[in-house]
FIDOTI-275512 format. One record per residue (C-alpha): x, y, z; residue number from 0. Coordinates in steps of 0.05 Angstrom, whole numbers, plus 5000, padded with zeros to 4 digits. Layout:
% residues N
<pt <X; Y; Z>; NUM>
...
This chain:
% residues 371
<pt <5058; 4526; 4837>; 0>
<pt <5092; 4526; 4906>; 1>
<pt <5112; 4596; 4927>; 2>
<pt <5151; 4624; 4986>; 3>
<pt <5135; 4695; 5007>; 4>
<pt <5183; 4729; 5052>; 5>
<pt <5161; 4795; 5085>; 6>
<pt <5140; 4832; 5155>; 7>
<pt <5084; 4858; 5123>; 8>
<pt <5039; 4793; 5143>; 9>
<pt <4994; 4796; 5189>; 10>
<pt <5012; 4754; 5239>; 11>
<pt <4945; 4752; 5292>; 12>
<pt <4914; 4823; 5302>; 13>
<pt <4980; 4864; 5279>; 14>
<pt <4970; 4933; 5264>; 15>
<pt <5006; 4916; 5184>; 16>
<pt <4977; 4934; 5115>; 17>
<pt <4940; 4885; 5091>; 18>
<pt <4951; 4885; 5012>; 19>
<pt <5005; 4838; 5005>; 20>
<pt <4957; 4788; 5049>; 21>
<pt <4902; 4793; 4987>; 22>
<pt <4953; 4772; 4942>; 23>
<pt <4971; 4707; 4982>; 24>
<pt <4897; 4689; 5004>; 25>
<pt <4883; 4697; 4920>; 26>
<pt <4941; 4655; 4895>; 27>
<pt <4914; 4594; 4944>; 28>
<pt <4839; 4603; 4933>; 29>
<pt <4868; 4593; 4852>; 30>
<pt <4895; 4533; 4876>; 31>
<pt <4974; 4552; 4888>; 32>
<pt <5021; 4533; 4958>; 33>
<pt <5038; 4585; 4986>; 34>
<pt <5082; 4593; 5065>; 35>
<pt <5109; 4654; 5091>; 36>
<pt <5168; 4672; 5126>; 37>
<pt <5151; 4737; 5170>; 38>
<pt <5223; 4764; 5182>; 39>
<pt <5210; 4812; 5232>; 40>
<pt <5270; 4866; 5244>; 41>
<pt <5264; 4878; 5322>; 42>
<pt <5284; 4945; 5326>; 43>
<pt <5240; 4964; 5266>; 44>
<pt <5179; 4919; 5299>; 45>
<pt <5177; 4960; 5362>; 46>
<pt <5185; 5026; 5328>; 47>
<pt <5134; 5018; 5286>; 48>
<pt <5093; 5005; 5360>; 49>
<pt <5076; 4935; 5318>; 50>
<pt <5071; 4870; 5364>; 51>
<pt <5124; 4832; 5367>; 52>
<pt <5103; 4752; 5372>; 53>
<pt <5142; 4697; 5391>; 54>
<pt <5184; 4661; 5346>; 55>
<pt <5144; 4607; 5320>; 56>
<pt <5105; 4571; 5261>; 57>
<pt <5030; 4596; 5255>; 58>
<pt <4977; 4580; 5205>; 59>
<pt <4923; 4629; 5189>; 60>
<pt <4863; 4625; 5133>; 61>
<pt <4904; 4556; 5119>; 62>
<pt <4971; 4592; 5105>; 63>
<pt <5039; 4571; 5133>; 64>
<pt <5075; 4625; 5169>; 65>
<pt <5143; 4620; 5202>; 66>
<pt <5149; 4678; 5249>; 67>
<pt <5231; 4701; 5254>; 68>
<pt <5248; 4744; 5300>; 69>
<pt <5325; 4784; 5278>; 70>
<pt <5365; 4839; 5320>; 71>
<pt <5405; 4849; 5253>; 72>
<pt <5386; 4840; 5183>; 73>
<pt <5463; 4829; 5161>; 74>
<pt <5483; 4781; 5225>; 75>
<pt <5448; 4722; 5223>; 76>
<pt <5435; 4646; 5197>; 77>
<pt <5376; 4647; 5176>; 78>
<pt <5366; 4573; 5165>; 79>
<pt <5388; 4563; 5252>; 80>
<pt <5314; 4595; 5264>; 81>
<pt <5282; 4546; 5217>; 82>
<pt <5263; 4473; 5216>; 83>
<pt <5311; 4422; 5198>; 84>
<pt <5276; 4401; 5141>; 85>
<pt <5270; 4469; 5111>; 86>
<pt <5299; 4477; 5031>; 87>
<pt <5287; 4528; 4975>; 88>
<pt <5286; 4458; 4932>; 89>
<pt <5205; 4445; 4956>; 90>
<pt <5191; 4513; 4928>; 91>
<pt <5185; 4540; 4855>; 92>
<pt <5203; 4618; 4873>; 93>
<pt <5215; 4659; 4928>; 94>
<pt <5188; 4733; 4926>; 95>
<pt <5208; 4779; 4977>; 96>
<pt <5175; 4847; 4995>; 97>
<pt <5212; 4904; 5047>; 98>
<pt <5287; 4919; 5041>; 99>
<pt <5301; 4868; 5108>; 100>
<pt <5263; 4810; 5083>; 101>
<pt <5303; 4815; 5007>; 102>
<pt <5362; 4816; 5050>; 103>
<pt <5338; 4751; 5090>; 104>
<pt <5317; 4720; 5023>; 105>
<pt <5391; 4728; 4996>; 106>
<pt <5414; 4686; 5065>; 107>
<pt <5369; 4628; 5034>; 108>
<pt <5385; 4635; 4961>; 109>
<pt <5466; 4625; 4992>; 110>
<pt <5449; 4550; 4996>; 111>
<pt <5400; 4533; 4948>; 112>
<pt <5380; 4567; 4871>; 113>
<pt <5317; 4577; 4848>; 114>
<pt <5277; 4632; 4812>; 115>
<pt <5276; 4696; 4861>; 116>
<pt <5235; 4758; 4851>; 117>
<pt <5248; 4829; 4893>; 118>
<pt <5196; 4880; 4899>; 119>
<pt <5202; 4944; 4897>; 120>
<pt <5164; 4994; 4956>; 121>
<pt <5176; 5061; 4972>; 122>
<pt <5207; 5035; 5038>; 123>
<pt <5258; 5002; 4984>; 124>
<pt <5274; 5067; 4948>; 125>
<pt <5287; 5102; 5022>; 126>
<pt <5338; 5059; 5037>; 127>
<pt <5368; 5064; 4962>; 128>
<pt <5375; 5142; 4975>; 129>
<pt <5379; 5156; 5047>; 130>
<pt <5457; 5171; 5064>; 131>
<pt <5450; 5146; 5133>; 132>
<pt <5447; 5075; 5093>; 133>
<pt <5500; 5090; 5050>; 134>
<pt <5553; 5043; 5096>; 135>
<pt <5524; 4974; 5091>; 136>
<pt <5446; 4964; 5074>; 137>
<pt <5446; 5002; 5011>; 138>
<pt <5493; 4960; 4973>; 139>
<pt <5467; 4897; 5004>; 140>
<pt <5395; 4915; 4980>; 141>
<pt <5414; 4939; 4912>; 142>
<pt <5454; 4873; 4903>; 143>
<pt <5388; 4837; 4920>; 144>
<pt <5360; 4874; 4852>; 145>
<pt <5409; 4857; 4809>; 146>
<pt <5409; 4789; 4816>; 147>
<pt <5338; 4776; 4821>; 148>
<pt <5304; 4737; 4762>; 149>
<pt <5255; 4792; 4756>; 150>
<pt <5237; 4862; 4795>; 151>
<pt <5167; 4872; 4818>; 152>
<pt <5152; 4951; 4824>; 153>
<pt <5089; 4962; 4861>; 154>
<pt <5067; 5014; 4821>; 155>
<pt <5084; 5053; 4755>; 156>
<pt <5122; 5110; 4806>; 157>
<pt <5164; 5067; 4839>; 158>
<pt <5185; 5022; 4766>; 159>
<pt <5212; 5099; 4747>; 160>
<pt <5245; 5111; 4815>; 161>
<pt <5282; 5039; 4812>; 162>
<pt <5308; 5042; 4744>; 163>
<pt <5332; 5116; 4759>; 164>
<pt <5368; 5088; 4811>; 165>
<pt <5388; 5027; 4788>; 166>
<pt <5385; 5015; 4703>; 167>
<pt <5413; 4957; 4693>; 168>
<pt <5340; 4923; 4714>; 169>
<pt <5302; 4954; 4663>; 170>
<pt <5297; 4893; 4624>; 171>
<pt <5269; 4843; 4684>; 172>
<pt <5216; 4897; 4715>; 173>
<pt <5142; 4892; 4719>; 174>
<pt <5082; 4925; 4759>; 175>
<pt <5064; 4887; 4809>; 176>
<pt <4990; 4933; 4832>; 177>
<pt <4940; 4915; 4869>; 178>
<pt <4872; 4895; 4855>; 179>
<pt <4803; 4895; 4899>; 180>
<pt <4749; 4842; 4903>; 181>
<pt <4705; 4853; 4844>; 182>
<pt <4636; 4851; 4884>; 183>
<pt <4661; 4911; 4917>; 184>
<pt <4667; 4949; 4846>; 185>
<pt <4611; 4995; 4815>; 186>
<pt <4587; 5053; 4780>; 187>
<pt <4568; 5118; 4823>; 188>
<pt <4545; 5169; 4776>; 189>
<pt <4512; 5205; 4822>; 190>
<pt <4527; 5284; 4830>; 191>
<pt <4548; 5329; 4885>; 192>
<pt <4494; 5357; 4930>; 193>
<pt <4526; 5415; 4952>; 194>
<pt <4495; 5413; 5022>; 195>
<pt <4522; 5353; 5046>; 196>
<pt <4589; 5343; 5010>; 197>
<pt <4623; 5279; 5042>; 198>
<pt <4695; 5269; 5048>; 199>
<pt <4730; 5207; 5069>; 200>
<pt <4803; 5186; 5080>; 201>
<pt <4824; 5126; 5106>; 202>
<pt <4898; 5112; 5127>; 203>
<pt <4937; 5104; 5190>; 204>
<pt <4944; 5176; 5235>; 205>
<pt <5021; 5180; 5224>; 206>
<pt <5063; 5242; 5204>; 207>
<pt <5081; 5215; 5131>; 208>
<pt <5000; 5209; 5113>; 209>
<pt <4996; 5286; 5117>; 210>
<pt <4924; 5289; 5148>; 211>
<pt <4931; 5349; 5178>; 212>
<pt <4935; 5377; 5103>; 213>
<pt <4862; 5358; 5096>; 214>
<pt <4838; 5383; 5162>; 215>
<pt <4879; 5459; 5153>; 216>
<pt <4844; 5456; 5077>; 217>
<pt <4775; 5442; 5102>; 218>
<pt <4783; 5506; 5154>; 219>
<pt <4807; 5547; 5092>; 220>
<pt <4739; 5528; 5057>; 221>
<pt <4700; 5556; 5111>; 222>
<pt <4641; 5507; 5079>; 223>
<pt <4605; 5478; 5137>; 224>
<pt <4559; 5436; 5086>; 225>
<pt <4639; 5397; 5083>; 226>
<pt <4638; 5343; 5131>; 227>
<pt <4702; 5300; 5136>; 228>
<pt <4714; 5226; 5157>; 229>
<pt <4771; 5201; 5180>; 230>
<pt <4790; 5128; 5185>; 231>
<pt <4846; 5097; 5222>; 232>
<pt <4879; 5103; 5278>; 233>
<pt <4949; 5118; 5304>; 234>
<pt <4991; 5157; 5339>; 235>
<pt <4979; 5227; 5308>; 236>
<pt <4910; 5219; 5332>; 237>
<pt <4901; 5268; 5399>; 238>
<pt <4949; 5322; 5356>; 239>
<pt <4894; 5322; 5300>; 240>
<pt <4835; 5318; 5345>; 241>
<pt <4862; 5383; 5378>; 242>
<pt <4881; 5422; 5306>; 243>
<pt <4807; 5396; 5287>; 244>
<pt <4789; 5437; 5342>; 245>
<pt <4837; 5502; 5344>; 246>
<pt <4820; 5513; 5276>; 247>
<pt <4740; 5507; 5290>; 248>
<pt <4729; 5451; 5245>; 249>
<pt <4711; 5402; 5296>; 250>
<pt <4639; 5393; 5290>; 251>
<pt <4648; 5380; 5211>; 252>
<pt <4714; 5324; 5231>; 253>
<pt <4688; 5250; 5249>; 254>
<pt <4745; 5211; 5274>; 255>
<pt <4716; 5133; 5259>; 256>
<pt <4774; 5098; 5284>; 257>
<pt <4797; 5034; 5258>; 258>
<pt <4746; 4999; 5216>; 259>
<pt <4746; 4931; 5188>; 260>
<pt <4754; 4926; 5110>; 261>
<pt <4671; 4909; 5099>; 262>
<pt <4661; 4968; 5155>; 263>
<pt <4704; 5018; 5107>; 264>
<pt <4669; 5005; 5037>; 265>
<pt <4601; 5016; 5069>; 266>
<pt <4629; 5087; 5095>; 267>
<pt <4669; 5098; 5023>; 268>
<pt <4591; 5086; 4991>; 269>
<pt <4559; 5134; 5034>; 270>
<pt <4624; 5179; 5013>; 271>
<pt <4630; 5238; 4958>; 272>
<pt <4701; 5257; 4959>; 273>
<pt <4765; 5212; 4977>; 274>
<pt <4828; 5252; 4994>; 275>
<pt <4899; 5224; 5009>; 276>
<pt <4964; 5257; 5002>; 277>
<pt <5015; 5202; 5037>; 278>
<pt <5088; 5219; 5029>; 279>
<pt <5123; 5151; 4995>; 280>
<pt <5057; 5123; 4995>; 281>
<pt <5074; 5049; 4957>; 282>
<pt <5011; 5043; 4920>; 283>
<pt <4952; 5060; 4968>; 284>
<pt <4904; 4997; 4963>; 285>
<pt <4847; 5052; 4998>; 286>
<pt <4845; 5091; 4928>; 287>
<pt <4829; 5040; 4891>; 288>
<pt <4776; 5017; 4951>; 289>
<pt <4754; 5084; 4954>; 290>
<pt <4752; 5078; 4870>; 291>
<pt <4712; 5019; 4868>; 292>
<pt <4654; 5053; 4906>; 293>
<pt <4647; 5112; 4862>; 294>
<pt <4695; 5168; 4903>; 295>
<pt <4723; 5223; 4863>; 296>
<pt <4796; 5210; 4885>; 297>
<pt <4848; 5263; 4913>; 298>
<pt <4917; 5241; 4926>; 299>
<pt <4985; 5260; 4920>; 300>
<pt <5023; 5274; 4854>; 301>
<pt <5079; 5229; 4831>; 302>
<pt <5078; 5170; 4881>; 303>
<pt <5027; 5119; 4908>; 304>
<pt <4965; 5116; 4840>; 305>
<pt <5003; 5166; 4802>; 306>
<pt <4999; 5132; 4734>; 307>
<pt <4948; 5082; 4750>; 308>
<pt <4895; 5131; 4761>; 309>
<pt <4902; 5196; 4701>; 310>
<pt <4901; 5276; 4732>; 311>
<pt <4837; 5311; 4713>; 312>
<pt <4811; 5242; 4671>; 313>
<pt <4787; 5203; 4729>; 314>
<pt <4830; 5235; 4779>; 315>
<pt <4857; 5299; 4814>; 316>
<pt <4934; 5293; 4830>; 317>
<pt <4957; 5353; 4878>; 318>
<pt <5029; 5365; 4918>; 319>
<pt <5000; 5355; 4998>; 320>
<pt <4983; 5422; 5002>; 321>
<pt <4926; 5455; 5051>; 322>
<pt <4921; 5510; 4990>; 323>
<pt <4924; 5467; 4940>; 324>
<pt <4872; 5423; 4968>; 325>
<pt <4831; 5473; 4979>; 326>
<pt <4837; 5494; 4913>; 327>
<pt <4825; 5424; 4887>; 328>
<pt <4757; 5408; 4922>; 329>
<pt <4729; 5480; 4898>; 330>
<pt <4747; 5456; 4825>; 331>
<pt <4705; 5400; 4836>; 332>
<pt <4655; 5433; 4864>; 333>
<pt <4650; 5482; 4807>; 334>
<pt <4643; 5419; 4758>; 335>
<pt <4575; 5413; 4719>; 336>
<pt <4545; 5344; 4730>; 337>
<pt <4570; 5323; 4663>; 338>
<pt <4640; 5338; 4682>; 339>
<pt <4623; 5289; 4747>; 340>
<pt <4597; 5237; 4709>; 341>
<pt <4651; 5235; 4657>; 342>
<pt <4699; 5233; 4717>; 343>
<pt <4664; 5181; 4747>; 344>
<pt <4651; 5134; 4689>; 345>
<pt <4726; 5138; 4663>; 346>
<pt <4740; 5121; 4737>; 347>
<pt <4690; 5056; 4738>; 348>
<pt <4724; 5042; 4670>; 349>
<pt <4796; 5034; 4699>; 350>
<pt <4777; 5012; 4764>; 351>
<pt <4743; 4945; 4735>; 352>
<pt <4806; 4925; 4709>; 353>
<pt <4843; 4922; 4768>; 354>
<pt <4816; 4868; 4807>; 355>
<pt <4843; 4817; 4856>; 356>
<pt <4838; 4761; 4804>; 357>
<pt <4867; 4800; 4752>; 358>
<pt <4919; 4832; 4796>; 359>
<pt <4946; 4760; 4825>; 360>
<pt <4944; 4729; 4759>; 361>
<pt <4988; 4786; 4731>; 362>
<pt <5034; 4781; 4787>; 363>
<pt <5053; 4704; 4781>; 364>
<pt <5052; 4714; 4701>; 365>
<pt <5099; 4761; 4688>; 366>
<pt <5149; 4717; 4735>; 367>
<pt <5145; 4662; 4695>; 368>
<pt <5128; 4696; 4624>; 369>
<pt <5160; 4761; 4619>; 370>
């Protein structure tokens, strides 16, 4: 199958971008599919983000075809100008575009030439569906890109609710799109709490939306200094959290790790008890399921990101991103026999083997050409 993805959330070099959508790409060619990329990169958005910005150019990576295009407007453009002569939609099977811009810039190519298109649904999609400030122009352009895609690829059972709220006339051409995680990382951790050395993890990037500073103000409110917390990432909230770490004399129990590559991260999530995140409009949050895999009793945010992939209080704890209620959350766990932990744990292992990378890219490509 010949398949063109069109997104800035590719890695283009070292960029600072998620890397889940990458997984999916790298799993459809090792199963023997062509995939290229377009990386439509929004300029304004690109610098904002404090992302790089590199030139515009055609790059190959891991063996996969990437034109780089770099846009001042996501309306104002011809696309096709900024690509090679030879370029047509007719050497491809489907286009799937992920991000609000690049379902915009995958409309500009479908103007010329038909073939079976797919839009995905992030929470970055559902901003722009609600926000007023988008109300003028992008919102109608973007929920125009919905309805007349072939099919409607929520990344997660949350945001398939949030779209056909917004939109129901798609209900009928919608599928889950999740993510999955190499299967050699998956296993069964049954082991218990030792309640002198309780290890909590999260792993994320330091902004404002990944509510951080929710975990740090909970593990002051413990005032458990067997609690030790490690934080993974890096980004811009950084120095503010390193000094609330220390105002609220937690800072001998917080390690900040710093960015860590992926093989780095699942030694730390084995060594690790507890995983806690509570993102706002988290899309699906590829570190739970990470963080799963290696036998972490998981903590994250209710009704967005693993809401209804993971189950509250069956193999998960779902909380609002609350210092209290955190706090309140880890000192239910800790009051768990190590039955309770084990159940917990087990029903965890038993949902988490189902979700892996095979099984996730195989899902994806059938239910575009199935469903």
């Amino acid at each position: 199958m010949k398949i063109l993805f069109v997104t800035d959330l590719y890695p283009v070099k070292d960029e600072n971008v998620s890397e889940a959508l990458k997984y999916f790409i790298t799993e459809w060619k090792k199963q023997g599919h062509h995939i290229e990329v377009i990386k439509s990169n929004f300029i304004f958005n690109t610098l904002i983000r404090g992302r790089k910005l590199y030139k515009e150019d055609t790059y190959y990576e891991e063996g996969i075809k990437i034109y780089n295009l770099n846009f001042n407007t996501p309306f104002l453009f011809d696309v096709y100008k900024k690509l090679p002569k030879d370029f047509s939609l007719k050497n491809y099977d489907v286009i799937i575009s992920h991000m609000p811009c690049s379902a915009l810039m995958a409309q500009k190519l479908l103007k010329r030439d038909k073939i079976k298109y797919v839009c995905a649904v992030h929470a970055s999609d559902i901003a722009v569906l609600k926000s007023f400030k988008y109300i003028l122009y992008f919102r109608n352009r973007l929920k125009n890109a919905y309805l007349t895609a072939d099919k409607i690829a929520a990344r997660s059972p949350v945001l398939q609710q949030k779209i056909q709220e917004i939109i129901p006339d798609i209900q009928n051409k919608i599928f889950i799109a999740y993510s999955g995680i190499d299967e050699k990382y998956i296993r069964l951790n049954e082991n218990t709490l030792n309640y002198d050395d309780i290890r909590v993890t999260t792993v994320c990037k330091l902004i404002k939306r990944k509510n951080t500073d929710v975990i740090i103000k909970a593990l002051s409110k413990l005032k458990d200094t067997n609690i030790k917390l490690k934080i993974i990432g890096s980004g811009k909230e950084k120095n503010k959290l390193e000094k609330l770490a220390g105002k609220l004399n937690v800072k001998n129990q917080v390690i900040f790790m710093g960015k860590l590559t992926r093989e780095e991260t699942i030694k730390e999530l084995n060594q690790s008890d507890i995983f806690v995140m509570l993102s706002n409009n988290e899309t699906f949050g590829l570190s739970y399921i990470e963080a799963a895999a290696c036998g972490n009793i998981i903590i994250a945010k209710k009704n967005d990101g693993i809401d209804g992939i993971l189950t509250d209080k069956i193999n998960a704890f779902f909380i609002n991103p609350d210092e209290n209620d955190l706090q309140n959350c880890i000192n239910t766990i800790k009051s768990l026999k190590n039955e309770e932990i084990k159940r917990i744990k087990e029903n965890l292992h038993n949902t988490i083997s189902k979700y892996t990378l095979t099984q996730a890219a195989q899902n994806y490509l059938k239910n575009i050409f199935v469903l």
